[in-house]
C-alpha positions as CSV (number, residue, x, y, z in Angstrom):
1,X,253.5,-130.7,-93.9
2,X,250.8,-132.5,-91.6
3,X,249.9,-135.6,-92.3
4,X,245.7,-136.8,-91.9
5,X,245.0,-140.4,-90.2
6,X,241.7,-141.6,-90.6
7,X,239.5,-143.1,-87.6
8,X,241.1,-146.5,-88.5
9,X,244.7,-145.1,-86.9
10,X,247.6,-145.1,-90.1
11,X,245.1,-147.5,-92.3
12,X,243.3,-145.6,-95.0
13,X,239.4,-146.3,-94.2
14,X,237.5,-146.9,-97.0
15,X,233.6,-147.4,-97.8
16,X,233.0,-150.9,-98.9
17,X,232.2,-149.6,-102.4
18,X,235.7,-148.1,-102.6
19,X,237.3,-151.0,-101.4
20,X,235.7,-153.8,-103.6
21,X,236.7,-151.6,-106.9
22,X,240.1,-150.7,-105.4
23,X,240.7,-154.2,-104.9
24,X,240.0,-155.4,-108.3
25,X,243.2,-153.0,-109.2
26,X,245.4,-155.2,-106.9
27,X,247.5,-157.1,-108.7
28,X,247.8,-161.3,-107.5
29,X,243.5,-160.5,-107.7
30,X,243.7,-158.9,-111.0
31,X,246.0,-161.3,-112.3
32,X,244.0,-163.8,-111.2
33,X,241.1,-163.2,-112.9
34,X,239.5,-162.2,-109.3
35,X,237.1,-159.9,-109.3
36,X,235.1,-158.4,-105.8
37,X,231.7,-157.6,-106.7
38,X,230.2,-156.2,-103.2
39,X,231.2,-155.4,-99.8
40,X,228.1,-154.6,-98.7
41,X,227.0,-151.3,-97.1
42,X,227.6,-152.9,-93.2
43,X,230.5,-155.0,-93.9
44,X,228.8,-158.1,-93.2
45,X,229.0,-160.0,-96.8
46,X,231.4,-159.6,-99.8
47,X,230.7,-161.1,-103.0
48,X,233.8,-162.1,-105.2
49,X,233.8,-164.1,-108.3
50,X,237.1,-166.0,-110.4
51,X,236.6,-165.7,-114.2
52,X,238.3,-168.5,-115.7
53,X,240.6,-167.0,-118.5
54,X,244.1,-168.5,-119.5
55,X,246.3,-167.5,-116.8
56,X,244.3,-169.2,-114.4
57,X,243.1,-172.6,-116.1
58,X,245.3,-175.7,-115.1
59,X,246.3,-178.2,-117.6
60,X,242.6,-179.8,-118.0
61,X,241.7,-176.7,-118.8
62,X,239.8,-175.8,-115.5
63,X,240.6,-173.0,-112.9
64,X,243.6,-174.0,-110.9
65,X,243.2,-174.8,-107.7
66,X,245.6,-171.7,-106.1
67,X,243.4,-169.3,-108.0
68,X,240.4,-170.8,-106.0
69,X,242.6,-170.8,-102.9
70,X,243.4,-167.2,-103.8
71,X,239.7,-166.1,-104.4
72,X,239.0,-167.2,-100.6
73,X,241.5,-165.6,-99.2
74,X,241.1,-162.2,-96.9
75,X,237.3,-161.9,-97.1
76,X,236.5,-163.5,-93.7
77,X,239.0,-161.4,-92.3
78,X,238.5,-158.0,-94.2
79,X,234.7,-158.2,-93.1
80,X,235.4,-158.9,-89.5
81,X,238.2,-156.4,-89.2
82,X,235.6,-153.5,-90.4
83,X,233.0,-155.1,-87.8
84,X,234.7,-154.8,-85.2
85,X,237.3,-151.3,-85.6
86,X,241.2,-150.9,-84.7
87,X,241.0,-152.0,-81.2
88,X,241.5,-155.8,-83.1
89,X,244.1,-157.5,-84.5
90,X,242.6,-160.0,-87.0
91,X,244.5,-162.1,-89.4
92,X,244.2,-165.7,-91.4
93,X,245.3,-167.9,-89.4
94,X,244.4,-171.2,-91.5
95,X,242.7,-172.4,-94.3
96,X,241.2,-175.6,-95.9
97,X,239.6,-176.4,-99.2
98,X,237.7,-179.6,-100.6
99,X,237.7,-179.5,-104.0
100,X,234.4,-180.9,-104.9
101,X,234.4,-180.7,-109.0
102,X,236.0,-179.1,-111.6
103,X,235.8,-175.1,-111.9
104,X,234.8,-174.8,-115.6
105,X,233.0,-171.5,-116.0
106,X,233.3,-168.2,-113.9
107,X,233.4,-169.7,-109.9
108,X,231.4,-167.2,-107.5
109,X,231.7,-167.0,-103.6
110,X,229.8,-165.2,-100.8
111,X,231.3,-164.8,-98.0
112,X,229.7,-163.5,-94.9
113,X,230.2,-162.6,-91.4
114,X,227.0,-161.8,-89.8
115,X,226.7,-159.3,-87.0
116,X,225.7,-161.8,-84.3
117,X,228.8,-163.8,-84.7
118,X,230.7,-160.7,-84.9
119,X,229.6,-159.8,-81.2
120,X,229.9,-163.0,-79.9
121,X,233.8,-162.9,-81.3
122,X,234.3,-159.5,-80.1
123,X,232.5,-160.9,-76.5
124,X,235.0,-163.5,-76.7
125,X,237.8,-161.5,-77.4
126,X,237.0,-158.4,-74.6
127,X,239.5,-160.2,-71.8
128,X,242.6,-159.3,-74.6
129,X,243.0,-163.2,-75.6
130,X,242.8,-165.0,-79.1
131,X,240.1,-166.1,-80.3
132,X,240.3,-168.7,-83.4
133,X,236.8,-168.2,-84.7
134,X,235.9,-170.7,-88.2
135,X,233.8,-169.7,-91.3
136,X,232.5,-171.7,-94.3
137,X,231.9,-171.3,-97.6
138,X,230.8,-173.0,-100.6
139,X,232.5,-171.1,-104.0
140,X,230.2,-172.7,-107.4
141,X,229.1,-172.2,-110.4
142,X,225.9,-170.0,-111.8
143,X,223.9,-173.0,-112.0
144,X,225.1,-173.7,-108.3
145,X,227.3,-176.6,-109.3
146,X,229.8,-176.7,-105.9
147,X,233.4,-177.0,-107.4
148,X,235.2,-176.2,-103.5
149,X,234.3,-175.9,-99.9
150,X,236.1,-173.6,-98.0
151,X,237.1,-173.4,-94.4
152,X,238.9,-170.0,-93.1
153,X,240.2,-169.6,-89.5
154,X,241.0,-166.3,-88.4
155,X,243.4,-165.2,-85.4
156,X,240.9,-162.2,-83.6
157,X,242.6,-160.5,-80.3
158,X,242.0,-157.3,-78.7
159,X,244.9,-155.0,-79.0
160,X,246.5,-154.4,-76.0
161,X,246.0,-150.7,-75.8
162,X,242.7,-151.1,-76.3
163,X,241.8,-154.0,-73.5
164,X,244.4,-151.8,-70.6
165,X,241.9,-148.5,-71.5
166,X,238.9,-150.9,-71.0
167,X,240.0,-151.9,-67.9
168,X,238.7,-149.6,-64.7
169,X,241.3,-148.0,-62.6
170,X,242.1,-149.2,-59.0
171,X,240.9,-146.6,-56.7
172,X,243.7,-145.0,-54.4
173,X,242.8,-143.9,-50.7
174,X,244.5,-140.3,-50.3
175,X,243.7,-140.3,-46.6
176,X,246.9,-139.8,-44.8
């Protein structure tokens, strides 16, 4: 029996439509009351919102403040992995989150990665070392009522298989 490998090497590449309603099947999300609304079609924005329900209110009756934590959690680093292909390792590194006011309704967040600061990571990240890139993001209400600001750090390096094949080979004299 043969087994197929997508482009991706042993990770299953998916369109970003497949992936946002695959996602709302996995299970800390679904339990959560997350829901990913759009990856969009160059991998440069996801859309995800947190319905507020009863297995995710706290005891005031708002969302609880792990489910927020939760609902930030991969999409910086889902969108920069597509960006850039399996020649990177890219991972949360850390995370920080201001809770401004109280989630009392569904609580929606964009995040986005654009393409320019995807190149200027991947430009950063050619020589094979880390690179510790920040993004921000402000998860509110529908009336745009900010209830937490969000600050992701992501751990980007260039896999070491893929910086040794970028690297030209030394020229040998065969003169004898």
């Amino acid at each position: 029996m043969t087994r197929r490998t997508s482009k991706l090497g042993s990770r299953k590449h998916y369109q970003p439509h497949q992936l946002s309603r695959l996602m709302n099947f996995f299970p800390p999300l679904l339990g959560m009351g997350i829901r990913v609304r759009e990856f969009t079609p160059d991998w440069t924005v996801a859309r995800v919102e947190l319905k507020l329900n009863r297995l995710n209110r706290n005891q005031h009756g708002t969302a609880f403040g792990g489910s927020i934590g939760a609902m930030s959690d991969a999409f910086y680093a889902l969108l920069l992995m597509h960006q850039l292909g399996r020649d990177y390792y890219v991972w949360d590194q850390a995370a920080e989150i201001t809770y401004v006011s109280p989630g009392v309704g569904t609580i929606f967040g964009t995040f986005e990665v654009p393409k320019e600061r995807t190149e200027q990571i991947r430009a950063e990240a050619a020589s094979g070392e880390k690179v510790l890139p920040w993004f921000e993001t402000e998860l509110t209400l529908r009336d745009g009522t900010v209830v937490a600001r969000v600050r992701r750090q992501l751990y980007v390096r260039r896999k070491k298989s893929a910086t040794e094949a970028a690297e030209p080979m030394e020229s040998t004299n065969f003169e004898g």
